[in-house]
Backbone as ProteinMPNN parsed JSONL, in Angstrom:
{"seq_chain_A": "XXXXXXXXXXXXXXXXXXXXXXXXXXXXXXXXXXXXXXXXXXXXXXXXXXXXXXXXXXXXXXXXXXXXXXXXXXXXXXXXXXXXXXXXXXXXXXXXXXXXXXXXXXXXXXXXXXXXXXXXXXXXXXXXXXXXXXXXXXXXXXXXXXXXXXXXXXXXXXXX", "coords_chain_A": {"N_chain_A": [[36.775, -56.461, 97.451], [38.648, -54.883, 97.198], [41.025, -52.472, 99.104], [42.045, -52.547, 103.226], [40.805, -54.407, 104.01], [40.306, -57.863, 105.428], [42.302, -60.319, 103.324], [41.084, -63.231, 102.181], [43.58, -65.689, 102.065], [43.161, -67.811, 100.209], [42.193, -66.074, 97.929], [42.288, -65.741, 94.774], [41.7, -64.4, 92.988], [41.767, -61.973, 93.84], [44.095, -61.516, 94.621], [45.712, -61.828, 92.514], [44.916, -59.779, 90.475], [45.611, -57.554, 92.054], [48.612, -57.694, 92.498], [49.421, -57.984, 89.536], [47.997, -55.277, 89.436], [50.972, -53.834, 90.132], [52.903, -54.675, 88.813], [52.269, -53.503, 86.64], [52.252, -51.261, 87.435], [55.212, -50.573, 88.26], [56.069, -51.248, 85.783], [55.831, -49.091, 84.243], [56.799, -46.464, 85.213], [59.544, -48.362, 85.158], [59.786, -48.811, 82.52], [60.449, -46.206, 81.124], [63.019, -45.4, 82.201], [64.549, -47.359, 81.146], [64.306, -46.929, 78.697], [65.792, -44.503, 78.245], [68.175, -45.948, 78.997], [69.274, -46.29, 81.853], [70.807, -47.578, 84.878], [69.086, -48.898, 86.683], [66.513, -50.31, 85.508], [63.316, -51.57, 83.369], [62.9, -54.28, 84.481], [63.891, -53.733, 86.9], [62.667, -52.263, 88.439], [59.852, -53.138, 88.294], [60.053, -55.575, 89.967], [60.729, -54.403, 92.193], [58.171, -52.924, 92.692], [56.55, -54.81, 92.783], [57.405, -56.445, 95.193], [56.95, -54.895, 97.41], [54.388, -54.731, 96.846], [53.577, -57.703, 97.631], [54.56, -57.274, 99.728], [53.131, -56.146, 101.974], [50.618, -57.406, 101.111], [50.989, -59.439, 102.796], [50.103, -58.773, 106.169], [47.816, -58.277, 105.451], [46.302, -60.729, 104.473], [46.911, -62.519, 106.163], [45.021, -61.372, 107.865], [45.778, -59.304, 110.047], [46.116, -56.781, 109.715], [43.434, -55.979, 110.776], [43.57, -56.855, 112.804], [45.493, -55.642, 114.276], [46.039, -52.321, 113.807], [48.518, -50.744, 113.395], [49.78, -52.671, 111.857], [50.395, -52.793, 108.937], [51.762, -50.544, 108.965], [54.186, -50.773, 110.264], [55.177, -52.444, 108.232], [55.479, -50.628, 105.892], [57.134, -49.467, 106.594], [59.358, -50.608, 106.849], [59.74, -51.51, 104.075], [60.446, -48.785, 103.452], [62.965, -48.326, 104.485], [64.381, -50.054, 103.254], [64.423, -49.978, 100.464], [65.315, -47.48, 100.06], [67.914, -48.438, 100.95], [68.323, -49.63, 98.753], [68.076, -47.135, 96.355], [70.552, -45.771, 97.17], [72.527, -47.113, 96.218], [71.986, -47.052, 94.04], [73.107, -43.956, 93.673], [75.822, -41.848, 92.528], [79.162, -40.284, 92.979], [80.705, -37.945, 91.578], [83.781, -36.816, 90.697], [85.427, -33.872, 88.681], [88.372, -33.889, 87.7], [90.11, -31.916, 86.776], [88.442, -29.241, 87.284], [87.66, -29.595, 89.613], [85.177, -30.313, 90.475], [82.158, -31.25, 91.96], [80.084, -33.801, 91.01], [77.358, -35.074, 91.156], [74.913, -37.787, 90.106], [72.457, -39.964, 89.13], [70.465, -39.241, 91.109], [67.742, -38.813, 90.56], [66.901, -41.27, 89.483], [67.417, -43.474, 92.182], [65.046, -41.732, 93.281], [63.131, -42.627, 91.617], [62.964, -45.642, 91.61], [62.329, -45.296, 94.646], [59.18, -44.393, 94.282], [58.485, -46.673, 93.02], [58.333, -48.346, 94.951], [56.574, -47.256, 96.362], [53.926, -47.366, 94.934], [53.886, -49.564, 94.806], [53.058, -50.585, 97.406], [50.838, -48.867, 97.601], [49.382, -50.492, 95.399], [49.0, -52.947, 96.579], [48.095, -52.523, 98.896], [45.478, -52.639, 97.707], [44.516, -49.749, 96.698], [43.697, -49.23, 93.978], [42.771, -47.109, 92.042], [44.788, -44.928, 92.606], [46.748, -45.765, 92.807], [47.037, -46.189, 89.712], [46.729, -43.446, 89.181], [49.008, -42.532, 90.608], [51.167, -43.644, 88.901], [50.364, -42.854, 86.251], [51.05, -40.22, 87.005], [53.964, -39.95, 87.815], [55.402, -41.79, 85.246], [54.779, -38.602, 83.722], [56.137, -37.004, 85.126], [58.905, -37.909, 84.789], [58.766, -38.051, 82.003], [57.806, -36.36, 80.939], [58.244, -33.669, 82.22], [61.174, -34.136, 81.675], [61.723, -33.316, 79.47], [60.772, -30.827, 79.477], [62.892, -29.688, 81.334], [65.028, -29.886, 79.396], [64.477, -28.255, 77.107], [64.437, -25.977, 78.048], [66.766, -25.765, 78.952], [68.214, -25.68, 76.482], [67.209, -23.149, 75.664], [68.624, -20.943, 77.747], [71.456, -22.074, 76.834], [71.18, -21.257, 74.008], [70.778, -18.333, 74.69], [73.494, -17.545, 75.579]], "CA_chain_A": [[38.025, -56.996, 96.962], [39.846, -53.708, 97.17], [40.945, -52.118, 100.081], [42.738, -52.922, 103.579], [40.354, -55.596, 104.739], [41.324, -59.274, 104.939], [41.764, -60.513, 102.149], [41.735, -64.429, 102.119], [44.586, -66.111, 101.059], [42.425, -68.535, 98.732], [41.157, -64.907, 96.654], [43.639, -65.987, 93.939], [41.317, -63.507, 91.649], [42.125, -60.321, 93.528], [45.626, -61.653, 94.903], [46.571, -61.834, 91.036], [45.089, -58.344, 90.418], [47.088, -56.424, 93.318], [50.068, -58.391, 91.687], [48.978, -57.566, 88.195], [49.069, -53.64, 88.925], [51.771, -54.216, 90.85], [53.89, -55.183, 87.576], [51.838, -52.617, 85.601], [52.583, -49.682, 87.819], [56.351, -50.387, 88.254], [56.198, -51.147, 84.699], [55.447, -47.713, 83.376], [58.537, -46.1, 85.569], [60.74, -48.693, 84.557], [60.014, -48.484, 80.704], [60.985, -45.169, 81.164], [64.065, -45.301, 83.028], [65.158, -48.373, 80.694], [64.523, -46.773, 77.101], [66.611, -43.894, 78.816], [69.565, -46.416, 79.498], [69.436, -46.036, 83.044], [71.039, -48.776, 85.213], [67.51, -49.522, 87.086], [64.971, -50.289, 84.237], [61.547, -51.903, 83.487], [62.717, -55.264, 85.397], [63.834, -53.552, 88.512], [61.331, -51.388, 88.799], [58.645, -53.915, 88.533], [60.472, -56.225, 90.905], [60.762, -53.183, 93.192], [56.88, -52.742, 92.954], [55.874, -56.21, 93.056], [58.147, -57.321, 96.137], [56.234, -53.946, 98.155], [53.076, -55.224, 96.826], [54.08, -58.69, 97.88], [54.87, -57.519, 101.687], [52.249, -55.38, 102.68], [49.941, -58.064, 101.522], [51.094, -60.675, 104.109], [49.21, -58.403, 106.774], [46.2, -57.878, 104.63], [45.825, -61.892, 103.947], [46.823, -62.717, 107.631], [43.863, -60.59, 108.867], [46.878, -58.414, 111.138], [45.801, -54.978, 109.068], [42.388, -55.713, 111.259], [43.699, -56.809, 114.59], [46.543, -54.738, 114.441], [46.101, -51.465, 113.04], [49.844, -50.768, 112.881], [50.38, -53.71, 111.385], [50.572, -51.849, 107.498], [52.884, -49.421, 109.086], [55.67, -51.48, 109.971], [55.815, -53.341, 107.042], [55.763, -50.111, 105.034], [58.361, -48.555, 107.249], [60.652, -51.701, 106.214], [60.135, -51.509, 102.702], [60.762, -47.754, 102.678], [64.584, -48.315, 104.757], [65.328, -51.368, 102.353], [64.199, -49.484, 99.255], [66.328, -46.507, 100.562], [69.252, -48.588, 100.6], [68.367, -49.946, 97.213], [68.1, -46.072, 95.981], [71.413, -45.06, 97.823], [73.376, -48.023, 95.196], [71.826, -46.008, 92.416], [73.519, -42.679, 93.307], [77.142, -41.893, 91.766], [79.29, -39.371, 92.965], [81.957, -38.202, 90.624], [84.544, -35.785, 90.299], [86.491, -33.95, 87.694], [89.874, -33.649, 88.155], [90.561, -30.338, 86.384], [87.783, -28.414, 88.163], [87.781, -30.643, 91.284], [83.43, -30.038, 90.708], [81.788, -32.393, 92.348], [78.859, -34.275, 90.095], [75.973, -36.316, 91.903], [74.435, -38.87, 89.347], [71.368, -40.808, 89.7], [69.493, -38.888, 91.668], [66.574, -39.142, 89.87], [66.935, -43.225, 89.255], [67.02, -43.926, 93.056], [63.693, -41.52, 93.382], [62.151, -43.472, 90.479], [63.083, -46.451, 92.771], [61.691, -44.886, 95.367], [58.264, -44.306, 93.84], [57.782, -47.973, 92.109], [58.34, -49.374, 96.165], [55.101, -46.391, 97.043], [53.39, -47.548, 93.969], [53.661, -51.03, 95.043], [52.981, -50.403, 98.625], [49.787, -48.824, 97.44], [48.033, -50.872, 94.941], [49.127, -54.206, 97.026], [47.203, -52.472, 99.887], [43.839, -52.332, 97.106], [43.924, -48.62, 96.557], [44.109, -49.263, 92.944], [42.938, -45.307, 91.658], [45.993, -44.211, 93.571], [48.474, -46.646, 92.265], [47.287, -46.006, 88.012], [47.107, -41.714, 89.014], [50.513, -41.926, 90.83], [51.756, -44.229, 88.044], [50.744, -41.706, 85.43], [51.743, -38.794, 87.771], [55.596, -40.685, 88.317], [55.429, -40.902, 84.193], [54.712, -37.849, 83.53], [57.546, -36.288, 85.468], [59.877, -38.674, 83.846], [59.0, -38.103, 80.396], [57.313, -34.543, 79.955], [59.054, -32.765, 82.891], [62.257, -34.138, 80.904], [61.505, -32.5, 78.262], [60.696, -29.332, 80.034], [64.124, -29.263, 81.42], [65.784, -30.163, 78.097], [63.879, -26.838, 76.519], [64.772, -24.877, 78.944], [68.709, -25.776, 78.967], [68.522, -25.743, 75.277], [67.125, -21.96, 75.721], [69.774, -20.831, 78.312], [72.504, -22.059, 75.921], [71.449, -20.207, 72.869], [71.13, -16.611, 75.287], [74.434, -16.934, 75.972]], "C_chain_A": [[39.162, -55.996, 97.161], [39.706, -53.051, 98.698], [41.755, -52.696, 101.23], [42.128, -54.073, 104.411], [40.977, -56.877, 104.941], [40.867, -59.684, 103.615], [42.274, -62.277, 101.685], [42.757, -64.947, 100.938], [44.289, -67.528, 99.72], [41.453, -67.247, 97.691], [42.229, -64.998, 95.374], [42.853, -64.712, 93.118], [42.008, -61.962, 92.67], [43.524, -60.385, 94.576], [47.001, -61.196, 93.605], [46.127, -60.401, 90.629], [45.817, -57.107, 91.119], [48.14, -57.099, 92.502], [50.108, -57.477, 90.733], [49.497, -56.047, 87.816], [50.03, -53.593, 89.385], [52.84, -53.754, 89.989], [53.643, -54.208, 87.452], [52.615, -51.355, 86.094], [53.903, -49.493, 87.813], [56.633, -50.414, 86.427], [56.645, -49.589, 83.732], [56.789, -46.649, 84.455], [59.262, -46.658, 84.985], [61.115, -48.631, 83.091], [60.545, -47.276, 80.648], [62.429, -44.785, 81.263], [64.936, -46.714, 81.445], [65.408, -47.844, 78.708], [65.849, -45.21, 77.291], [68.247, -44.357, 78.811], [69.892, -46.042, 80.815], [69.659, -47.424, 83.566], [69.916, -49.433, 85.834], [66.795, -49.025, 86.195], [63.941, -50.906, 84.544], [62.079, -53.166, 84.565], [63.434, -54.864, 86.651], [62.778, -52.626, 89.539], [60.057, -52.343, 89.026], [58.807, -55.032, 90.001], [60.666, -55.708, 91.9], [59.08, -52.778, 94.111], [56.516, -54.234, 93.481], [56.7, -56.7, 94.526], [57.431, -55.971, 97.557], [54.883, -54.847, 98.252], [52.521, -56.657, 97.484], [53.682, -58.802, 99.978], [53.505, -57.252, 102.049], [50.609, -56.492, 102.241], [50.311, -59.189, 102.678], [50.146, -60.098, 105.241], [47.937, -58.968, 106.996], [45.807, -59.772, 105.029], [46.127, -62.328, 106.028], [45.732, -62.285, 108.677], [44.733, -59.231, 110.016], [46.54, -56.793, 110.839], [44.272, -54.607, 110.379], [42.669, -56.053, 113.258], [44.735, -55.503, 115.169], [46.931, -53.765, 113.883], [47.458, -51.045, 112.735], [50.432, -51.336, 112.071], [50.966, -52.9, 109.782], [51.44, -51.105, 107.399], [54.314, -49.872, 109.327], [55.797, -51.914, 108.913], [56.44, -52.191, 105.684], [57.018, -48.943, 105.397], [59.744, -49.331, 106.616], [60.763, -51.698, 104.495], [60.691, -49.82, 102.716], [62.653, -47.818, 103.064], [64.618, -49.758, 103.513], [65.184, -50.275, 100.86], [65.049, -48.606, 99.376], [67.88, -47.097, 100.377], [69.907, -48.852, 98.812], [68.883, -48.396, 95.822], [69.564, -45.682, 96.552], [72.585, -46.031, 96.626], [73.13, -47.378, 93.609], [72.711, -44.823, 92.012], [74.956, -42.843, 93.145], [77.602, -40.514, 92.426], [80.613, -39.286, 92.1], [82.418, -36.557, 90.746], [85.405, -35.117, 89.483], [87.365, -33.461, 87.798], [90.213, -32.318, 87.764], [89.874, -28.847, 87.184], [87.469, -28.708, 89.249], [86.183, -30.298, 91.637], [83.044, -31.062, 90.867], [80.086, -32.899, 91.597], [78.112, -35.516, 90.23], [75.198, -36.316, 90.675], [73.351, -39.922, 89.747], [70.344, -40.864, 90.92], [67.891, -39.381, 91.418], [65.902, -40.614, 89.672], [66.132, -43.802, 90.589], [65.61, -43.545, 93.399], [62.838, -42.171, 92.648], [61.859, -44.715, 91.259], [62.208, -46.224, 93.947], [59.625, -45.193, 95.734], [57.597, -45.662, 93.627], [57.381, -48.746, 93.683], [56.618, -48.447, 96.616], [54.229, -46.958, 96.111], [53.052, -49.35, 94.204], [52.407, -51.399, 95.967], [51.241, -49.797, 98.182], [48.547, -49.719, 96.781], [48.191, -52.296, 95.537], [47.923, -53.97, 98.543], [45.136, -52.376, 99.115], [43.646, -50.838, 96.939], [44.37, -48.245, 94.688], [43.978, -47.796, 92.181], [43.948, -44.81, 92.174], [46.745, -44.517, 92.962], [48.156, -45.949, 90.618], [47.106, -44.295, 88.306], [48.322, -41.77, 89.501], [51.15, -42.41, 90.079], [51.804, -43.123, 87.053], [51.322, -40.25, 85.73], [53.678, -38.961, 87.333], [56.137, -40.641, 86.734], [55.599, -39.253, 83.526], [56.026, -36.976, 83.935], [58.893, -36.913, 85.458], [60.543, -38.377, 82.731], [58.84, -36.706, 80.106], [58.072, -33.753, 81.194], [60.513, -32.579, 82.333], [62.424, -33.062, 80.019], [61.516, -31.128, 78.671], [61.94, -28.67, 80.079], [65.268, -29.366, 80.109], [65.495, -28.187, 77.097], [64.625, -25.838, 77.375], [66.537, -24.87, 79.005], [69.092, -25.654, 77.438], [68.447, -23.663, 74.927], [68.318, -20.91, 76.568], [70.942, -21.095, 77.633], [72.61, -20.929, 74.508], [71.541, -18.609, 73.138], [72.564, -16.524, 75.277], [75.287, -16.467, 74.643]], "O_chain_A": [[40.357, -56.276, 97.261], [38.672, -53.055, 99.365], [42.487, -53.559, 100.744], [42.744, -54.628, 105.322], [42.162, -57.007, 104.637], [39.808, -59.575, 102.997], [43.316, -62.602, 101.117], [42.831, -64.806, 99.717], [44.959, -67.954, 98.78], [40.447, -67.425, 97.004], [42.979, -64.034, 95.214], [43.659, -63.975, 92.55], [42.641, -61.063, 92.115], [43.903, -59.399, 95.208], [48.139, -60.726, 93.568], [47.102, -59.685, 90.399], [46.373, -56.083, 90.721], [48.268, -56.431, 91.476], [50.644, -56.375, 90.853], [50.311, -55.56, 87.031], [50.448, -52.683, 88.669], [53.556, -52.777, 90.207], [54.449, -53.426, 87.958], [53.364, -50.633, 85.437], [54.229, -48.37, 87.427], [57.384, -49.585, 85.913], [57.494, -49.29, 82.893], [57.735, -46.239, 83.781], [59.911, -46.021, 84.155], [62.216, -48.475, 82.564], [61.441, -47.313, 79.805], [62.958, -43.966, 80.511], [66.068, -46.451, 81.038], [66.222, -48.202, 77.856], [66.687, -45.029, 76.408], [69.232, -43.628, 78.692], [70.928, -45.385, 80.916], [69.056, -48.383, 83.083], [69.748, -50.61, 85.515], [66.452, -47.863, 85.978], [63.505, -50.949, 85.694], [61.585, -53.002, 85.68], [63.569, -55.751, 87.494], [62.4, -52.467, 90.7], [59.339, -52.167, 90.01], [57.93, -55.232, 90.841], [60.842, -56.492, 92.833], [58.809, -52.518, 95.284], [56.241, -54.512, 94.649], [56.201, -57.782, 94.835], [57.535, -56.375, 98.715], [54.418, -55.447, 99.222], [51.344, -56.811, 97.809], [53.155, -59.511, 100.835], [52.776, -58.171, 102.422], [49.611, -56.373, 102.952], [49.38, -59.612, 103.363], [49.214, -60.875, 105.447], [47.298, -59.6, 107.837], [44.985, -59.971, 105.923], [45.235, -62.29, 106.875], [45.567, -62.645, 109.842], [44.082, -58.386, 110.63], [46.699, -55.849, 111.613], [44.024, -53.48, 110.81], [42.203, -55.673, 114.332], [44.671, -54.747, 116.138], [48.034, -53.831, 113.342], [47.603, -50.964, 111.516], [51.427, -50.9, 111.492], [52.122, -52.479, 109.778], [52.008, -50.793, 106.353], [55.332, -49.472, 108.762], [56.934, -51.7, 108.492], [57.306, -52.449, 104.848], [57.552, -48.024, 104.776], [60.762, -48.858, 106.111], [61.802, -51.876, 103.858], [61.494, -49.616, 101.805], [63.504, -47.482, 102.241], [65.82, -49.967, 103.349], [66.258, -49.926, 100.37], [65.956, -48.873, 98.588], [68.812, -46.49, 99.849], [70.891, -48.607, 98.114], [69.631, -48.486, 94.849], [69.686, -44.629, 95.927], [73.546, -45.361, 96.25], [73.777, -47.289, 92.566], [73.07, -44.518, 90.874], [75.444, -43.893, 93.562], [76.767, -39.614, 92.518], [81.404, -40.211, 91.92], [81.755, -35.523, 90.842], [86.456, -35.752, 89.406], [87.267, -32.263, 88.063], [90.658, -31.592, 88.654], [90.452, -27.818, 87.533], [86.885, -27.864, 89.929], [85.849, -30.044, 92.795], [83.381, -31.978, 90.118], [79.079, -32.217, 91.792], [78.195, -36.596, 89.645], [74.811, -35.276, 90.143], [73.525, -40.656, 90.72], [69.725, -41.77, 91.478], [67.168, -40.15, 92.052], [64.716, -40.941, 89.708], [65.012, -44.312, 90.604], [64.832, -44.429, 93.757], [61.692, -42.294, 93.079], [60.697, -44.946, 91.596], [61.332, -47.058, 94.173], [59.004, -45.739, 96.646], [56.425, -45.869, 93.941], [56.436, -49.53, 93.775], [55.68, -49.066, 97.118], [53.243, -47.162, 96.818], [52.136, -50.054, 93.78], [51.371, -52.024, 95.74], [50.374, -50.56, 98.607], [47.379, -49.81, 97.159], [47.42, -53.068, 94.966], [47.204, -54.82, 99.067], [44.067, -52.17, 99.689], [42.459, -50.531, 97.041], [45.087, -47.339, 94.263], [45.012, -47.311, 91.722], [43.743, -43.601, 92.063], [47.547, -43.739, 92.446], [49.023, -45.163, 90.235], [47.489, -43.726, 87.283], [49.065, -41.005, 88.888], [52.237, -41.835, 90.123], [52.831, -42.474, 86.858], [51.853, -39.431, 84.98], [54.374, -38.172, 86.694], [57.045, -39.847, 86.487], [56.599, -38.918, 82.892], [56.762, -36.397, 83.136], [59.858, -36.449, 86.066], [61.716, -38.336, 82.36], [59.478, -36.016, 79.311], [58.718, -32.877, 80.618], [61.11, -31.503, 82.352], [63.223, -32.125, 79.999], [62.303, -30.332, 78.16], [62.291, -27.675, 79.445], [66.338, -28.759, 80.164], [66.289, -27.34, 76.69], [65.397, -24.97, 76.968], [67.273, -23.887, 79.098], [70.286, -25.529, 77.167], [69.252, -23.014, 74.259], [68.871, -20.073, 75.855], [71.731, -20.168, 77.817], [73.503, -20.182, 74.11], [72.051, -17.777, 72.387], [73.009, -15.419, 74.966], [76.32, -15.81, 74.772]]}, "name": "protein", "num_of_chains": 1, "seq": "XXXXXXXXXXXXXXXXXXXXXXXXXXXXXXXXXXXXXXXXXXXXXXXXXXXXXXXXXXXXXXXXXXXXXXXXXXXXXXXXXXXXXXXXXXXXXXXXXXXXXXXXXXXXXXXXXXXXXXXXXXXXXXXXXXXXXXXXXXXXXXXXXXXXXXXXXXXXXXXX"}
C-alpha cells in the first residue's frame, strides 16, 4: 500500500490514508504558524500539503512512476516552482523611514510553506515514516527553536 508503486485508483483505503497524513502533516505546521497569528495558518498549510499530496499521486495511480521513472520528478519540480511562488507572497519587505533599515518579514512563513508542499510531496508518494519525522522535525523548529531564539535575545538584552 505504501510506497511508489501503482497504486490503483479504486484503493480508496490507502488513497484516503496518503490524503489523511497529508492533512495531518500540514496540519501540525499550520497550527503552529496560525496560533502564532501568521498570515499562512493551519488551513493553508494543509491545503498546501494536501494539493502536493494530491499531484504526485496522479503518477503513482496512473502507473507513470513505473513506466516513467521521471515521471515523480516533474511533478515534484512543479509543485516546488508553484509553492515558491506561493512562499515569495508570504515575504514582506519593509522599511523604516528614520533609519532607512531595511526589514525582511516572513521569512520563516514562506519556509513553513515550503516544508508542508515537501511534507505533502512525501507522504502522497507512501513514505509515511518520513512525512510524521519531518512533520515533528518542521514542529519542532517552529516551536522549541522559537523559544531558543527568544532566550537567547532575552539574554543579550539584559548584558547590555
Amino acid at each position: 500500500m505504501f510506497g511508489t508503486d501503482v497504486l490503483p485508483p479504486d484503493d480508496w483505503l490507502g488513497i484516503t490514508l496518503r490524503l489523511s497524513l497529508a492533512l495531518l502533516v500540514g496540519a501540525v505546521i499550520g497550527w503552529d504558524r496560525q496560533i502564532r497569528g501568521k498570515p499562512a495558518g493551519l488551513r493553508t498549510h494543509m491545503l498546501v500539503s494536501l494539493g502536493a499530496a494530491l499531484l504526485v499521486l496522479i503518477p503513482i495511480q496512473l502507473g507513470e512512476a513505473q513506466r516513467s521513472p521521471d515521471a515523480i520528478s516533474r511533478v515534484i519540480q512543479g509543485i516546488a516552482a508553484g509553492v515558491g511562488f506561493l512562499g515569495a507572497g508570504e515575504i514582506l519587505r519593509e522599511s523604516q523611514a528614520r533609519t532607512e533599515k531595511v526589514k525582511i518579514r516572513g521569512l520563516t512563513s514562506a519556509a513553513a510553506i515550503w516544508v508542508s508542499a515537501a511534507l505533502g510531496i512525501v507522504v502522497g508518494c507512501g513514505l509515511w515514516v518520513s512525512g510524521l519525522i519531518g512533520a515533528f522535525m518542521a514542529w519542532f523548529i517552529l516551536s522549541g527553536v522559537k523559544k531558543l531564539e527568544e532566550y537567547a535575545l532575552a539574554r543579550k538584552s539584559r548584558a547590555r
